[in-house]
Structure formats: structure tokens, C-alpha cells
N, C-alpha and C positions, 0 to 999 in steps of 0.2 A: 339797368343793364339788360333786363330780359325786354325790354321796347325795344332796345339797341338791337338784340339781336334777332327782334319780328322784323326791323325794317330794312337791315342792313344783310342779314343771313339767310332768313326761312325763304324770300322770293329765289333765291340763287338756287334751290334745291327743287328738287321734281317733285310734281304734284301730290302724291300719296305722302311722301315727308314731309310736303308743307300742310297739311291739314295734322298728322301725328303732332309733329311740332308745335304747332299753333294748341293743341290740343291740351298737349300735357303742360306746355307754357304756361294757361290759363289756370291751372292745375296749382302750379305751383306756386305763380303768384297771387291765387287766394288763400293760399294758406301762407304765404311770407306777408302780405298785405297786412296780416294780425294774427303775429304766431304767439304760441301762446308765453305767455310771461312767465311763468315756472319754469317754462325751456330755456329761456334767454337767460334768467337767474341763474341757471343752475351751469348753463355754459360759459358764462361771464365769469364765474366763481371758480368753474373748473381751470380754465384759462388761468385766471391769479394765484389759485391755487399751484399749478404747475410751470406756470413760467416763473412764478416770485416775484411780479411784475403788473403791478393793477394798469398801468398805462398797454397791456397789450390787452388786457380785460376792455379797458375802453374802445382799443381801435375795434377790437373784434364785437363790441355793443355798438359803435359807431356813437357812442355819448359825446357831448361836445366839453363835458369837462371832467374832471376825475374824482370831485365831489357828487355829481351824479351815479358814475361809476359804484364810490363808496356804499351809497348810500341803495345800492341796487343787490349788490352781493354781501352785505355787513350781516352778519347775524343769518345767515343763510350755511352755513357749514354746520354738517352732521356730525357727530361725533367718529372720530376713527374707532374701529373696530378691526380686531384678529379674525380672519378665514377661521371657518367653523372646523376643517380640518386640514 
């Protein structure tokens, strides 16, 4: 998506936003290129968690099956705990 929007958006845009853009683009997709896995874990869990729904766990992991899914969020939930006050 972020190609899409280097080749298709950031020329339409005046020079000093096309270098910001380009910029922070780079930015971001080095760090989505290989985010870390603890984060993805723990969003994928939270997703299942709160939807009661591992198939939106999947869409939002982009897994191609729901045994990968399982098997990414299983045993990754903390214990609930009560607010300290």
C-alpha cells in the first residue's frame, strides 16, 4: 500500500511534501517490513480477545489460516488482574 501511495499520491503533492512524505514513508516501512513479534502477538490476542472472534485475529495478522492464527496467540494471555485501586 505504502508503494501505492509513493507512486500514485506523493508526485501530485508540492516539493517540500514530497521529500516529508517520502521520508517518513521510509520510516515506517522499515519498521512494518519486520515489526516486532511480541507486538503482533499481543495485538492479534487482543483482537480475539475482544472481538470473541480468532477469524478477525487472523484478518488483522493477515495469516492465511486460523491454525496459524491459533497457534500465534495460544498461551499468550496474562492473567486478569483487579485495578490496584
Amino acid at each position: 500500500m505504502a508503494e501505492k501511495y509513493l507512486v500514485d499520491i506523493v508526485p501530485t503533492k508540492k516539493p517540500a511534501t514530497q521529500k516529508d512524505n517520502v521520508r517518513e514513508l521510509k520510516n515506517l516501512m522499515s519498521f512494518f517490513d519486520d515489526p516486532p513479534v511480541r507486538l503482533c502477538a499481543k495485538s492479534g490476542t487482543d483482537k480475539a480477545e475482544s472481538s470473541s472472534d480468532i477469524l478477525q485475529a487472523r484478518y488483522q495478522l493477515g495469516h492465511t489460516t486460523v491454525v496459524m492464527t491459533a497457534q500465534y496467540i495460544r498461551n499468550r494471555k496474562g492473567k486478569k488482574v483487579s485495578p490496584t485501586k
